[in-house]
C-alpha positions in Angstrom: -1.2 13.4 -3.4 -2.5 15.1 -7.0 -4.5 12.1 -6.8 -6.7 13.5 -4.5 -6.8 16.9 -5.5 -7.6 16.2 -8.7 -10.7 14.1 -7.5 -11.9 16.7 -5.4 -12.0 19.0 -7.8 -13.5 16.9 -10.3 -16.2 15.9 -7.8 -17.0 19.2 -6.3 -19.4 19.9 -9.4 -21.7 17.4 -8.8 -21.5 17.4 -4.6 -24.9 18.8 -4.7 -25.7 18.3 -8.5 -25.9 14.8 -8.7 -25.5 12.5 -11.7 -25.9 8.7 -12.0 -23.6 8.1 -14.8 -19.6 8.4 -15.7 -20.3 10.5 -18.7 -20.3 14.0 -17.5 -18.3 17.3 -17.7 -15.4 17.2 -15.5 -14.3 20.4 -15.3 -17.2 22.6 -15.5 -16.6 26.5 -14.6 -17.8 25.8 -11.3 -15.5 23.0 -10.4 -13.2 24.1 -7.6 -10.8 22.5 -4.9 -13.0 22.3 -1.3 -11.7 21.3 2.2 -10.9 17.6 0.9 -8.1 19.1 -1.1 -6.9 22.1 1.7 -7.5 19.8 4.8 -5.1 17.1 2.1 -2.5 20.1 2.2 -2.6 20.7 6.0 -1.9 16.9 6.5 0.9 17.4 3.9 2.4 20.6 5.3 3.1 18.6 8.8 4.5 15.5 6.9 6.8 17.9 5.6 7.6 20.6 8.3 6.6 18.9 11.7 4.0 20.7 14.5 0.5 19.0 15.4 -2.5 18.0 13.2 -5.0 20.3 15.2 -2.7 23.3 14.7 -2.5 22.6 11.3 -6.0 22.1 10.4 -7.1 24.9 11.8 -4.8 27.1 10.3 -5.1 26.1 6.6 -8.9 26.4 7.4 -9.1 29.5 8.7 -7.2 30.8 5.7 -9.1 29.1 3.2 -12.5 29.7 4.7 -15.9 28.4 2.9 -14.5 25.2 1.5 -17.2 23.2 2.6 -16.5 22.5 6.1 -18.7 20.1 8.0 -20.7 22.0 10.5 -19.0 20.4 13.5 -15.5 20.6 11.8 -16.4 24.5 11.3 -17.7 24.9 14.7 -13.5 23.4 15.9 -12.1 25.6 13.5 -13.9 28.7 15.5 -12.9 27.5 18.6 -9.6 27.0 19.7 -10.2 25.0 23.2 -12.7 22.3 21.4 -11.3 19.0 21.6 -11.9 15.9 19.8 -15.7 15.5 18.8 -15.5 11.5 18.2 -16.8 12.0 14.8 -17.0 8.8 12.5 -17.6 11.2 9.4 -15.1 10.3 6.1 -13.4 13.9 6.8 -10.7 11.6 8.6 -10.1 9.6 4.9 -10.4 12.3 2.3 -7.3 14.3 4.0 -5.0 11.5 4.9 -3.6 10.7 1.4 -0.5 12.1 2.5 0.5 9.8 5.3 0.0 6.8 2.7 2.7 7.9 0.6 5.3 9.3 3.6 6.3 6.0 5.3 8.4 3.1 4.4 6.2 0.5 6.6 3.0 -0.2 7.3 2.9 -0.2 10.8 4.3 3.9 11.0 1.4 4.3 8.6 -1.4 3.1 10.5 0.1 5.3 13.5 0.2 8.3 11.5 -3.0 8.0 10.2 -4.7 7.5 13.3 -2.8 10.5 15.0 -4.1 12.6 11.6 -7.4 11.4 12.6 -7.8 11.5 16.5 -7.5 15.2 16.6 -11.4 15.5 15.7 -12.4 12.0 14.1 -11.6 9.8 17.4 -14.7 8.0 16.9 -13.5 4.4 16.3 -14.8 4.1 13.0 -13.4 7.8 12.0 -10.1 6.4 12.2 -11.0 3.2 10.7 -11.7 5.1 7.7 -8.4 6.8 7.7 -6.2 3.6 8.4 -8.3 1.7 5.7 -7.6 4.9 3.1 -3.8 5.2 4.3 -3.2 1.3 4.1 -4.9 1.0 0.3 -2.4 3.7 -0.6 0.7 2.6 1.3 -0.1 -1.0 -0.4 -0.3 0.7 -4.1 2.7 2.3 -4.2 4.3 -1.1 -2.8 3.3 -2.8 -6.0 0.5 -5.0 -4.4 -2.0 -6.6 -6.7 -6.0 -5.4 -5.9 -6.8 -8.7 -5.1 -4.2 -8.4 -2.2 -5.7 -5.3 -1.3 -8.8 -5.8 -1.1 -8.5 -8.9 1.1 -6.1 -7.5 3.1 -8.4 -4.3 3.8 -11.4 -6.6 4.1 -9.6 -8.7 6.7 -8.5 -6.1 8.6 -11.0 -3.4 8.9 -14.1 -5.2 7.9 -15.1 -3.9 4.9 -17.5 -5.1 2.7 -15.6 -4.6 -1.2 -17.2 -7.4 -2.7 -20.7 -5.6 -3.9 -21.1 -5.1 -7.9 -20.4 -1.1 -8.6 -23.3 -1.0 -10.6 -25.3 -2.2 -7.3 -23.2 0.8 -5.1 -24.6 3.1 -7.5 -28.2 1.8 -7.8 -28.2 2.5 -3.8 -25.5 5.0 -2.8 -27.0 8.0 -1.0 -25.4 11.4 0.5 -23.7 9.6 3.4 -21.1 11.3 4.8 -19.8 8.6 7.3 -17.0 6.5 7.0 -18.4 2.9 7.5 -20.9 4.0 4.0 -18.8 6.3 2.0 -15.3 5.2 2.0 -16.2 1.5 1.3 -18.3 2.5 -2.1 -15.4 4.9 -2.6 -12.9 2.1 -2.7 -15.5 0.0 -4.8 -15.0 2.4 -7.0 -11.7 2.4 -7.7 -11.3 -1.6 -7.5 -13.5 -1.8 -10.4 -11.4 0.5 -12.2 -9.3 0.3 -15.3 -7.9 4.1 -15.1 -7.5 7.2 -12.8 -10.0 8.5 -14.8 -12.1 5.4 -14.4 -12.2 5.3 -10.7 -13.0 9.0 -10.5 -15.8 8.7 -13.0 -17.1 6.0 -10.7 -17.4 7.6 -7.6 -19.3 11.0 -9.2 -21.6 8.6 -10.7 -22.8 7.2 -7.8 -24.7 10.5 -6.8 -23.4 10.4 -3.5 -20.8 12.6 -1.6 -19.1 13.4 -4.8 -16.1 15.3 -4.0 -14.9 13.1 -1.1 -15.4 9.8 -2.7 -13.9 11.0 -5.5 -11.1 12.1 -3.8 -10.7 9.0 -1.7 -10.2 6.9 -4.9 -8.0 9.4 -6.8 -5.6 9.2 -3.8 -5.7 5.0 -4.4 -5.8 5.5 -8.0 -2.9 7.9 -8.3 -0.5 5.6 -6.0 -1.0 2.1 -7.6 -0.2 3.5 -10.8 -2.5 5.0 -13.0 -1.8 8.0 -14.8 -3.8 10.9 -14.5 -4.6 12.9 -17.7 -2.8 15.3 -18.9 -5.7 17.4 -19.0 -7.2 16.8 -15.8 -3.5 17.4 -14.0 -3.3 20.9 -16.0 -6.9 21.6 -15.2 -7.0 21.3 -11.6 -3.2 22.8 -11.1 -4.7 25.7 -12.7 -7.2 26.0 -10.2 -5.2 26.1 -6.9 -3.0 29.3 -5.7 0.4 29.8 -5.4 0.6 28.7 -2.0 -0.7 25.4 -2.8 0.7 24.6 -6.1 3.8 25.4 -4.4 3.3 22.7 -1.1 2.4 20.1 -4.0 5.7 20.3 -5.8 7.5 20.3 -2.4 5.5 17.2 -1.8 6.1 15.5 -4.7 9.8 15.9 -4.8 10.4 15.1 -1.2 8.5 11.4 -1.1 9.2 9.8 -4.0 9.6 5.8 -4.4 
């Protein structure tokens, strides 16, 4: 789950400051987790203690308002009677890192990642995006090779993984829809060699920083890559109590 965090964070910088290349700061004093890393914690928080995605979203984003909430996401936070708005944004991938790591099959993952969705992403391609996130990470910590990855996610939810990363980030744009964003996102980590790697990747396509970033953290963290020292003290340092705490209870509850 640092995984994603720690992507967020790193990409929240460049959000709406893009950059078109991996050589860049970081951790600038700006940097800061947004609602990729609290929504992450609400999904956590019902893995670990049970009650419904809805309840949980809103309360962690009521209490950590101005995150960067999506204008219809912010407009559900406010009210408590609005449903489901069949969004196919990648809000639905960016917070479901959790569920990859919590299940010992595949087929309870997919559920669970489609329930984390449907409460406000129900748009068919909205919980594509989280299924696709949640089965990348369930097959990483499983030991599966990328190859086997990326056909299988190909295959399954029809994704085209196959483009050059220098061509995603000749032609990425602020798209913040799953059927663009997560794709290029897990481009970015397939043609990575390190955490850092598929991070640096995903900022530099100038795109929807923070998200991508944290979609392929989440990957990157679960099929094995180490994240820096640095960058795990660094973005720790930035959370509260509250959610440093829910990460170490998160850590030492699902561990393979």
């Amino acid at each position: 789950m640092l995984g994603a965090i720690v992507g967020d964070v790193v990409g929240s910088a460049y959000e709406f400051n893009p950059v078109h290349t991996t050589d860049f700061d970081p951790f600038p004093s700006r940097s800061t987790f947004t609602d990729d890393s609290v929504l992450t914690f609400a999904t956590a928080d019902v893995l670990l203690h049970g009650g419904s995605y809805s309840d949980a979203y809103r309360r962690w984003g009521v209490d950590y308002p101005g995150r960067g909430y999506g204008g219809r996401f912010a407009m559900w936070l406010r009210d408590s009677a609005m449903g489901a708005y069949n969004s196919l944004g990648n809000g639905s991938a960016m917070r479901v890192a959790p569920v990859g790591w919590a299940f010992d099959s595949l087929e309870e993952t997919l559920a669970e990642a489609e329930k984390s969705a449907a409460c406000t992403h129900n748009h068919p391609e909205g919980i594509k995006g989280a299924q696709a996130t949640a089965t990348l990470i369930f097959m990483a910590r499983k030991g599966e090779t990328k190859a086997a990855m990326k056909e299988y996610v190909q295959k399954t939810f029809g994704y085209n993984l196959e483009r050059p990363l220098d061509d995603v980030r000749k032609t990425a744009r602020f798209d913040e829809t799953c059927p663009v964003s997560v794709p290029e996102a897990f481009v970015a980590f397939f043609e990575s060699e390190s955490f850092e790697d598929a991070v640096r990747n995903c900022v530099s396509f100038g795109a929807d920083a923070d998200t991508q970033a944290c979609i392929a953290g989440a990957i990157a963290e679960a099929f094995g890559y180490e994240i820096p020292k640095e960058w795990r003290e660094k973005t720790i340092a930035k959370l509260d109590d509250r959610l440093r705490a829910l990460l170490k209870e998160f850590e030492n509850w699902r561990r393979d």
